[in-house]
Each structure stands twice: as C-alpha cells, then as structure tokens.
C-alpha positions in Angstrom: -54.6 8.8 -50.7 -52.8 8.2 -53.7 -49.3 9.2 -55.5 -50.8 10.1 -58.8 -53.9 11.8 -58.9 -57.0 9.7 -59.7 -59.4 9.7 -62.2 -62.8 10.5 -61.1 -66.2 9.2 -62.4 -69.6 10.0 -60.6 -72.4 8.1 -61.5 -75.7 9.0 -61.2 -78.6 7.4 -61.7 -81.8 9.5 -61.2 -84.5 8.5 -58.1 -82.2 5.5 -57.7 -83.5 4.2 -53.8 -80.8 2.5 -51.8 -82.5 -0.6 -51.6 -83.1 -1.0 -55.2 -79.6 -2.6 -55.6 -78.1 -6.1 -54.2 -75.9 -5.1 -52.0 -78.4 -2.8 -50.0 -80.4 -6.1 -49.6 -82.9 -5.7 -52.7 -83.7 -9.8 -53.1 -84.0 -9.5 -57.2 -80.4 -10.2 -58.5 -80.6 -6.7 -60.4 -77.2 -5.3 -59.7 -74.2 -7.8 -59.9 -71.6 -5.4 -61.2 -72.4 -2.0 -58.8 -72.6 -5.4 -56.3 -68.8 -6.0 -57.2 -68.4 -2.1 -57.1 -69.3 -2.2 -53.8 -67.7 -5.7 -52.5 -64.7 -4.4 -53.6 -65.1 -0.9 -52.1 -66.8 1.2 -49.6 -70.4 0.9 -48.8 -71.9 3.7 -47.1 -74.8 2.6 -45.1 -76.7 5.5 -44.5 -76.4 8.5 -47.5 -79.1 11.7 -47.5 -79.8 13.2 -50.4 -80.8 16.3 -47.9 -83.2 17.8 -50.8 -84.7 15.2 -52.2 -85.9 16.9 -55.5 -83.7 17.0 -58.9 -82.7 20.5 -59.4 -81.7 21.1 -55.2 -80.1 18.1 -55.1 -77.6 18.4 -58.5 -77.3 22.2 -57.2 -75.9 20.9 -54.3 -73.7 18.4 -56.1 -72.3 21.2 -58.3 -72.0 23.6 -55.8 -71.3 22.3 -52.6 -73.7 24.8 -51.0 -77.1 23.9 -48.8 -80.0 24.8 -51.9 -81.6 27.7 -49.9 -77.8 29.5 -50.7 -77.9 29.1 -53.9 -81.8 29.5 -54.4 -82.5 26.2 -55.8 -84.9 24.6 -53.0 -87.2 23.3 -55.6 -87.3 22.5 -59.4 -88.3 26.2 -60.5 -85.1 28.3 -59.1 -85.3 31.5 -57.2 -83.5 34.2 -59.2 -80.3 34.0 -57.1 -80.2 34.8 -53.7 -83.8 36.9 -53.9 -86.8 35.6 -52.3 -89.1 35.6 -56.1 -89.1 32.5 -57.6 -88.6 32.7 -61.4 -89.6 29.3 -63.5 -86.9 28.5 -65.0 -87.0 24.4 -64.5 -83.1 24.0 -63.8 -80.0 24.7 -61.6 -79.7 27.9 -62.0 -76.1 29.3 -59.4 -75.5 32.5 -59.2 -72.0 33.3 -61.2 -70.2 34.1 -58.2 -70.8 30.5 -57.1 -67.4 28.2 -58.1 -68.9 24.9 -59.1 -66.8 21.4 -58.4 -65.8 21.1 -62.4 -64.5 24.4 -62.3 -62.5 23.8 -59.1 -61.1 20.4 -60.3 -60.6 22.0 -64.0 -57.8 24.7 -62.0 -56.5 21.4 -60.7 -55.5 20.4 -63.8 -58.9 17.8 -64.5 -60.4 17.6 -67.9 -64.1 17.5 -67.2 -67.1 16.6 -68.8 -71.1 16.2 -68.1 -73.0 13.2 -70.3 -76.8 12.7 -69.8 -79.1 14.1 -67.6 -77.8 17.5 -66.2 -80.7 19.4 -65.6 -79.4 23.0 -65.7 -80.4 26.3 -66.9 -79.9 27.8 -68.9 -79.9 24.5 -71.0 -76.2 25.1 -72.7 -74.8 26.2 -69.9 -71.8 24.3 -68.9 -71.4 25.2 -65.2 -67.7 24.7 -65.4 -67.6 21.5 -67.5 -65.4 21.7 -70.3 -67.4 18.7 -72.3 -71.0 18.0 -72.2 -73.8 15.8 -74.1 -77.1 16.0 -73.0 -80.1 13.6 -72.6 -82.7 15.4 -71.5 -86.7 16.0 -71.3 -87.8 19.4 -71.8 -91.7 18.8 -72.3 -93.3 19.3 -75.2 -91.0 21.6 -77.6 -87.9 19.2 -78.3 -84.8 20.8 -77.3 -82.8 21.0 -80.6 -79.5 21.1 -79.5 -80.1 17.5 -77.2 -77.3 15.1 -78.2 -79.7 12.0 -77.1 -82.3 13.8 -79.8 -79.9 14.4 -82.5 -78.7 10.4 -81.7 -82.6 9.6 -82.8 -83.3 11.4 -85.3 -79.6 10.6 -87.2 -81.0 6.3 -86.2 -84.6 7.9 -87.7 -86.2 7.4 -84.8 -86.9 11.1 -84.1 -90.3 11.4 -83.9 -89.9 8.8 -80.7 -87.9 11.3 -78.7 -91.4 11.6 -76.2 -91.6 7.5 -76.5 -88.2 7.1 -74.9 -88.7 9.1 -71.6 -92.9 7.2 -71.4 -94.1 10.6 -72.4 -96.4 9.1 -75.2 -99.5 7.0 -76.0 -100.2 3.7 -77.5 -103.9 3.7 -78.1 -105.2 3.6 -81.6 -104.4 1.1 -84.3 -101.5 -0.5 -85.2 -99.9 0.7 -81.9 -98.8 4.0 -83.2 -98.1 6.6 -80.4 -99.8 9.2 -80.6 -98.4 12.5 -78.3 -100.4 13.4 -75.2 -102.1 16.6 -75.5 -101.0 17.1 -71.9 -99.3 15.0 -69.4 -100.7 15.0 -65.6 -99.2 13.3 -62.9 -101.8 10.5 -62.9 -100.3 9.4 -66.1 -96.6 9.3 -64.8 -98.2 6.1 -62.8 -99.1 3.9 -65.8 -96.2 1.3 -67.0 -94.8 1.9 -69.9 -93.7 -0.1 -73.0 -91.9 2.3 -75.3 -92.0 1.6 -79.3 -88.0 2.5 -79.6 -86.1 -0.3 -79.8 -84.3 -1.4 -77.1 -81.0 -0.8 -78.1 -81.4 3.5 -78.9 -83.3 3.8 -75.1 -81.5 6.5 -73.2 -79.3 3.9 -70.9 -77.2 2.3 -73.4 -76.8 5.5 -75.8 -75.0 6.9 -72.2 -73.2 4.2 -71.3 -71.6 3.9 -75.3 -71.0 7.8 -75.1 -69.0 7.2 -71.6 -66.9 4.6 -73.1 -66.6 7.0 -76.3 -65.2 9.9 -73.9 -63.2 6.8 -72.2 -61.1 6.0 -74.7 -60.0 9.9 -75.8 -58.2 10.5 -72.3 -54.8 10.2 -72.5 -52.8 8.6 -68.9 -51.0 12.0 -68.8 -54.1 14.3 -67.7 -56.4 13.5 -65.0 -60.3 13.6 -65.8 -63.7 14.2 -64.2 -66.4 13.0 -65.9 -70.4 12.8 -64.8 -72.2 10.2 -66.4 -75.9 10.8 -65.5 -78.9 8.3 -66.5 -82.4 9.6 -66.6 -83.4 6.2 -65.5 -84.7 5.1 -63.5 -87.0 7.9 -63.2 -91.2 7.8 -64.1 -92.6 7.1 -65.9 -91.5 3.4 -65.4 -91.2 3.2 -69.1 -88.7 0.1 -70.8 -88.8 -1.1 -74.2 -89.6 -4.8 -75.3 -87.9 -7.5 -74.1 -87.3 -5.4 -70.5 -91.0 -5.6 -69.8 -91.0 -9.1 -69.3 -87.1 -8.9 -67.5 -88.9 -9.2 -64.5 -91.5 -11.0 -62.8 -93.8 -8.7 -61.9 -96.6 -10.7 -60.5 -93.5 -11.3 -57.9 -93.0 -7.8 -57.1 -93.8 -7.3 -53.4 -95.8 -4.7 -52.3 -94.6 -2.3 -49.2 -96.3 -2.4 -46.1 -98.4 1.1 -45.7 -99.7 3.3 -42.6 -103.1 2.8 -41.4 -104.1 5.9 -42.9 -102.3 8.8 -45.4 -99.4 10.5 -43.2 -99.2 14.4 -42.3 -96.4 15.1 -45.0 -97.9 12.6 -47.5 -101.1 14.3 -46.8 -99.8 17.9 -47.3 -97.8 17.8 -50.3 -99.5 15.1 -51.7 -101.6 17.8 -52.4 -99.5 19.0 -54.9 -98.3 15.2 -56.3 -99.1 11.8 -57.0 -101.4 10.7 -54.1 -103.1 7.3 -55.4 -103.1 3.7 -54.9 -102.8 1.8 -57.6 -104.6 -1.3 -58.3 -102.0 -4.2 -57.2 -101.1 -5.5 -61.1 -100.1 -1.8 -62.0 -98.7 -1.1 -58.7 -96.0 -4.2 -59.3 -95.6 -3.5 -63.1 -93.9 0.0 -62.0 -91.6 -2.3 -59.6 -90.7 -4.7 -62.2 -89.9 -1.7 -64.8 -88.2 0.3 -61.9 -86.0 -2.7 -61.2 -85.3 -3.3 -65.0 -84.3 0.0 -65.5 -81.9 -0.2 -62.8 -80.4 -3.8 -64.0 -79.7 -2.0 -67.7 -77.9 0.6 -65.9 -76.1 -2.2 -63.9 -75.5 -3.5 -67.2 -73.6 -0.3 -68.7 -71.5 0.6 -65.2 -70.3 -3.0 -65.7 -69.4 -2.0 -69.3 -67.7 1.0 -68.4 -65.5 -0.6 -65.6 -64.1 -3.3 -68.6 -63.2 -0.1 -70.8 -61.3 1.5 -67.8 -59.4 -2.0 -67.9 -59.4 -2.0 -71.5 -57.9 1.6 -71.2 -55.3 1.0 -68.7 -56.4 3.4 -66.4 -58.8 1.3 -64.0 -56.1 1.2 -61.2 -56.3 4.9 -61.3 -60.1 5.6 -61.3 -62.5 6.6 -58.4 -65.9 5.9 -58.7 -68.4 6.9 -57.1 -71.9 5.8 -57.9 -75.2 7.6 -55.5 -78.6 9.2 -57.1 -80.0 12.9 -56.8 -82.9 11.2 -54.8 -84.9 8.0 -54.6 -88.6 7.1 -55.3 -91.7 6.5 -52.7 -92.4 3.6 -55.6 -96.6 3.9 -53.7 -95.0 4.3 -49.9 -97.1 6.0 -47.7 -99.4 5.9 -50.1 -97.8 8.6 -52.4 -95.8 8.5 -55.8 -93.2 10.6 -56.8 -90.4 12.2 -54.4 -90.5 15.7 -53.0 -90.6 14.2 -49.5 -88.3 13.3 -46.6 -89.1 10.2 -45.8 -86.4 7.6 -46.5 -87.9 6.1 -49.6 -86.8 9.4 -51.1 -84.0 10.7 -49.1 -81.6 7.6 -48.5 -79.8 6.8 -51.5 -76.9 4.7 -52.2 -73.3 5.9 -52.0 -70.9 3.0 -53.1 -67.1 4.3 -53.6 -64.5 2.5 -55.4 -61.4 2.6 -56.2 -59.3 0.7 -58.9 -56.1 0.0 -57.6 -58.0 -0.5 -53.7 -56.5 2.8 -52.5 -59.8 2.8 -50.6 -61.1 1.1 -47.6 -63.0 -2.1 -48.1 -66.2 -3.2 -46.7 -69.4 -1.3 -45.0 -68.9 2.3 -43.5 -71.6 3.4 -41.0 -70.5 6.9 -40.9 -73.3 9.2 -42.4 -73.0 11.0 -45.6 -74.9 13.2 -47.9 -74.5 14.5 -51.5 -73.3 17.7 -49.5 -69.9 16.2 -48.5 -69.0 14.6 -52.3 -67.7 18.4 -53.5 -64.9 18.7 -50.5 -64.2 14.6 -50.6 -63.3 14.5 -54.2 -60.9 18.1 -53.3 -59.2 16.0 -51.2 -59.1 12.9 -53.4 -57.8 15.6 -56.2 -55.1 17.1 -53.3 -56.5 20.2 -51.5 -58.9 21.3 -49.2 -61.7 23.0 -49.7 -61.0 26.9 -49.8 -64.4 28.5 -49.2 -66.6 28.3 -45.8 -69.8 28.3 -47.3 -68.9 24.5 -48.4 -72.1 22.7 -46.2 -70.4 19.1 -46.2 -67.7 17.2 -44.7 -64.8 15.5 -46.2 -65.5 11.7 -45.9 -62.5 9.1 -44.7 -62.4 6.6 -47.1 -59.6 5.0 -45.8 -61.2 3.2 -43.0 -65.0 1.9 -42.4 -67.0 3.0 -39.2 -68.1 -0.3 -37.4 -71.2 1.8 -35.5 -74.0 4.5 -36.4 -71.9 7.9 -35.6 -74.5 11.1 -34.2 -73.9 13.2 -37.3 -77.4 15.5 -36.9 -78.4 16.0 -40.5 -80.9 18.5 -41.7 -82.7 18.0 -44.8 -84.9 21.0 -46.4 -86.9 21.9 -49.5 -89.3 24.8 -50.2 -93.0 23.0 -50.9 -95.6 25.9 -51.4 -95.3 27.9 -49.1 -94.5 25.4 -46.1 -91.5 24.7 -46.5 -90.7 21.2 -45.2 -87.7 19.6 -43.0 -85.9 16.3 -41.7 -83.8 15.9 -38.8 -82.0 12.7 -38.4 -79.6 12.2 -35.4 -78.5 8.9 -34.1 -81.7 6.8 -35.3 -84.2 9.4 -34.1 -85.8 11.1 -37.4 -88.1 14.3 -36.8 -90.1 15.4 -40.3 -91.4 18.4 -39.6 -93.5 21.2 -42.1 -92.9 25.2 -41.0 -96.4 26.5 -40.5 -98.4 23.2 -40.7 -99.3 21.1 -38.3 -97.3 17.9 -39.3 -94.9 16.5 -37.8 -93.7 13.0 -37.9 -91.2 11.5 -35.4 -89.8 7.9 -36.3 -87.1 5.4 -34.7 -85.5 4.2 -37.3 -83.9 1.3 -36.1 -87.0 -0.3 -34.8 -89.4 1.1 -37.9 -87.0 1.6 -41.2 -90.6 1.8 -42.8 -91.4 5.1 -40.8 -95.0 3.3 -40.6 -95.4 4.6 -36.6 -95.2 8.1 -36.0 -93.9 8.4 -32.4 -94.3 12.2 -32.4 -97.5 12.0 -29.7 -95.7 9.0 -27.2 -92.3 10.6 -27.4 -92.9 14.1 -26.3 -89.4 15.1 -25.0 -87.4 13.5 -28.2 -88.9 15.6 -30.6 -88.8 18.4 -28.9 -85.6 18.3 -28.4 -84.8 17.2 -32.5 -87.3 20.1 -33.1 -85.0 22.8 -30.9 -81.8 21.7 -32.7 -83.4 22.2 -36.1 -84.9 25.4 -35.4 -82.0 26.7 -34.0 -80.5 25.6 -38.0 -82.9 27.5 -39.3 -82.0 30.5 -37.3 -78.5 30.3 -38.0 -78.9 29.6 -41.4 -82.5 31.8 -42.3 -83.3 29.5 -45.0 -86.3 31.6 -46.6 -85.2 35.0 -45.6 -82.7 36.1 -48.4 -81.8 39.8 -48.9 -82.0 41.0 -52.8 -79.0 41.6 -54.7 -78.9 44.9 -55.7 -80.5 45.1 -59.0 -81.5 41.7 -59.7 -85.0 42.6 -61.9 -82.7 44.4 -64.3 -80.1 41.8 -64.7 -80.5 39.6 -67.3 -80.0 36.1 -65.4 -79.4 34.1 -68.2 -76.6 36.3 -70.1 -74.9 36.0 -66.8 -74.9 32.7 -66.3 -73.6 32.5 -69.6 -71.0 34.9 -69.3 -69.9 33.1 -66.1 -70.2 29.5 -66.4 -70.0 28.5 -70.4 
C-alpha cells in the first residue's frame, strides 16, 4: 500500500455502538472530527465485534484467534485451553500464543498500550513494549494504575472510584461516599462525578497519546493502542458534560412487544429493567457526551500527528471492543448478540489517502484487524489458526457481500451464538430454547423475530452454524498436560512481559 511503512494507531473506545457517531447517522452532531476521519477515509458499513464482551473481544484483537482458542469466551478466562474456568477478570493467552505487538515489534514497530487494556495478569505487557494503564479493578485500587498515580500526584486520589461512576453522592455537602457494594442496578443511575472535568479519564488519555506522540522519531515505525474506558456504564461525566446534551431530547428506541428469548435468558444474569423515561434519556445524553469528549481528543491527536510531521504516514483505525443495548430489548449492558452490541464502528484512515475513500460494504470483524495491519506493516500472516481475513482497503464494495459470520460467547452454561449471512441473522442459545431469526434489511431493530414464519431460513443458518461448531468444538477443549500445577501467572509473565 505504501513505500515506507506506516505508522499505526488503533483506537478504541469501549461499548462504543456504531450509530453513536455522525457518520453512522446518529442525528446529535457528537462526532465531527472521527466524521472527518471517516469522510476522508474508509467507512465500513457493517463491523462484528463477534464476542461482544470486553475481555473475548480484546483477546481477539491481541491475538487474532476466535476466544474459545484462546479460552477467553467470557470476562473470567478459562485457564488456557482447559475446560475449568479460573476468575481471573482479564485476557489471559496462553504463552505459546504470538500476540499482534509482538509480531509488529519483529517488524521493526515500537509499540505501546495506553488506557484500558484489560489484561491479566495486570502488568503483563502481552508483547507491548510501552504501556500506561487506566483501569477499574473494584474495590482495592490497583497501585501501580498510571490513571491512579495521575490523581493522586493532582490530589484527587481519593476520587479514583468517582471517575469510573463507582461512588455515591448522598449525604451532605455532596461528599461521596464509597458504595459498600456495587450491583448492576446501580450501573443504570447517571452519574455526575465530583472530579473535575479536566483530570476524567478521556482527556488524561488523550494528553498521554500526544505525550507518546511526540517521543517517536520519523526513523522507526510505531504501533500504539490508545484505549478509552468511555464510554462505558456507568454513564458517569463530570460538570459541565451533564448538561452538554439535551437530554429531555434523547429519543427513546422502539422495543418488542414483550422481553425476547436471549434478553430473557441472560438477562437473567444482567441488567434487565426499564427505566423510568427521564433516567432512561439522562444515560443517552451522558453516553453521547462521553463519546463527543472522546471525539474531542481523536481530533487532538490527529493535529499532533500534523504537528509531528508524521500524519501523512499514520493509519488509523478507530472501532470499539463492543457496543451498548443503551435499554434495547428491554435489557442494559452487553453480553448479547443483537446488533446494539455486536455492530460497531470501523472507520480506517490514512494520512497521506493511501486508502480508499468513501463507504465499504464488505463485512468486517475485529477478527480480521491482526492479519490487515500485517499486511499494512508488509507480510502475511504466518500462522493458520489466524480466524480473520485481510481487509482491501484500497477499494470500497458498492453491495452487501455473503461473508457468513459467526459470533460466540460462553453465558452460563448455554453458550450463545449469531449467524449473519447476507441480511439473514439467526441468534441462537445451545441447549435453550431461543432462537431469534431477523431480516435485517427490513428490521435493523431485530424487533420481529421471524424464526416461526421463516421455517426453511433458519434452518438452514442453523446447519451452517452447527456444522462451525463441529469443525471448530468450541466448548470441548482437551487439558494441557499439567495445567493444575502450572503456575498461570509466572508463565504469562515469563512469556509476555
């Protein structure tokens, strides 16, 4: 694609929905400069974040693999390849698994992970020759959390909870006071932090990105993650971004006549209310504020690459681990496949407009980033286990293609699947009886299950995805010989720091 070999700088924001930004239709003016991104670069249409949960999905990013490979198919890792889950609240890859930093890093990349990463053990690098954390790791502050030791040198310490909504504001004088315990009920109520605006977790990122920014030299290529815990719940801003917003203008999603199969099932295990209507847009308007302060900073960091000299000769990508139901289907939270949670943006620009231009209808998932950025760095990608496929950026796809996509994630112990081919989408849950079949095309909502009137399409979605699971024996995985004695987190040390 290029003579000299790019820069690269993936941006994630986390739960980030497609349609929370401008230029995938959101009617609020919240994103001008990913808007520009995106005018000026390629638009993909239709991305899967095919596990839509945090630690499956950055496994996935990281490694390349489908999360049922690497044993992180839900936020508490399996230990490896075994079929014992061990809580360990992180991406946890075996260390024969070679990661996408440590691949670019032979290349000849510097590398480096800033903000959310989500890994565990929690200094482990994965590959990543820099990293600074901003994190939340319940109640006992992590002590070696850059975004913690950033507060407390400001101070502002004993706000650390504040920042990520994880505190109370009742009593006098509006002191917080910390939450004995923190259910999931809470995670619904909007938030108006006591930390000043200007130490909240978005901007402390964006100024450490710019930091690492200007320290590269033109001589050496870098890859750098730059990874906002916004805008994920609690819908927590700090004064003046309450009020950035209209939220008595927030509109409301249409709903299904009654609760769904899969919202049914695993809203079992999550956040299945309705709000009353005033809440229920307050967590829209601070959802969409978040998400204009992270506009704010990628719009920042794009005028340092200038600054820098080295715009010309950066890709960006900007896409999310998941998205956010936001009260669809009468559910919070994620942990589903519908599209609320699984379609998430992928805008990809570059500099010097060694990309196409325009909208590409060719369908992606975070899968295929590890072998597109090979290619984008020179090679291809070495090992067969890598799940994705290399994405053309060099032209746009005027029409849907029939890529069949398969989406998984372990949810008790049904584990739950999409299939998506053409604009035919089959959500299906292994030993329950749900299923959900939706034309997407005619019902982006997924508000009319067409599983009962369309007999013969979801059988046939259903044989091609069990014949996946077959081939692929998700929840079957042999032991590694010896696994109870190893000691899992000397050897990720050992084979990732």
């Amino acid at each position: 694609m290029a003579d000299k070999t790019p820069n690269i700088i993936l941006i994630l924001a986390d739960s980030l929905r497609a349609d929370a930004l401008g230029c995938y239709g959101n009617p609020h003016g919240v994103t001008p400069h990913i808007d520009e991104l995106a005018d000026r670069g390629l638009r993909y249409e239709t991305c899967y974040s095919t596990s839509p949960l945090c630690v499956p999905a950055r496994s996935q990013l990281l490694s390349g693999r489908l999360c049922h490979e690497t044993g992180n198919m839900q936020n508490q890792a399996w230990r490896f390849h075994t079929d014992r889950p061990t809580e360990v609240d992180g991406v946890c890859l075996d260390p024969g698994v070679t990661t996408l930093p440590e691949r670019l890093h032979d290349l000849g990349y510097n590398s480096a992970h800033l903000g959310k990463n989500h890994f565990y053990p929690r200094d482990c690098s994965y590959g990543f020759q820099e990293m600074e954390q901003c994190d939340f790791y319940g109640r006992d502050v992590y002590e070696k959390d850059d975004y913690y030791l950033h507060l407390k040198e400001k101070g502002s310490a004993h706000l650390h909870r504040d920042a990520f909504g994880r505190m109370d504001v009742v009593g006098t004088g509006g002191a917080g006071a910390i939450r004995d315990s923190f259910g999931l009920v809470d995670r619904l109520c909007p938030y108006v932090s006591e930390l000043p605006a200007e130490l909240q977790t978005t901007p402390w990122l964006g100024e450490r990105t710019r930091t690492f920014l200007r320290r590269q030299s033109a001589e050496k290529p870098f890859f750098l993650v730059t990874s906002f815990y916004a805008p994920h719940d609690p819908y927590c801003v700090s004064s003046p971004n309450d009020k950035r917003f209209d939220w008595q203008s927030m509109e409301l999603p249409a709903l299904p006549e009654q609760l769904q199969p899969s919202a049914k099932h695993v809203g079992e295990q999550s956040l299945r209310t309705i709000l009353p209507d005033e809440t229920w847009r307050k967590n829209i308007a601070h959802y969409l504020a978040n998400v204009s302060l992270i506009d704010r900073e990628v719009g920042a960091i794009v005028e340092q690459l200038k600054e820098q000299g080295m715009y010309e000769n950066t890709l960006i990508l900007l896409t999310s681990d998941h998205g956010d139901t936001l009260g669809e289907h009468r559910i919070w939270g994620k942990n589903l496949m519908y599209e609320c949670c699984a379609r998430i943006p992928l805008i990809v620009h570059h500099g010097g407009g060694k990309t196409a231009r325009g909208v590409t209808h060719e369908t992606a998932t975070l899968l295929d980033i590890f072998p597109t950025l090979l290619r984008q760095a020179g090679v291809e990608p070495e090992d067969d286990r890598i799940a994705g496929r290399t994405l053309d950026l060099d032209s746009t796809a005027a029409s849907p293609d029939d890529r069949v996509v398969v989406g998984e994630l372990a949810n008790s112990q049904y584990p739950q699947y999409f299939i998506r081919q053409g604009s035919w989408k089959l959500i299906y849950l292994d030993g329950y009886p749900a299923w959900e079949l939706y034309n997407l095309s005619e019902d982006p909502g997924e508000l009319n299950d067409l599983s009962a009137s369309e007999p013969g399409i979801r059988d046939n979605l259903h044989q091609i995805l069990q014949d996946w699971v077959t081939r692929e024996g998700p929840h079957v995985r042999p032991a590694h010989p010896g696994t109870d004695q190893i000691d899992m987190q000397e050897l990720c040390r050992l084979s990732h720091l």
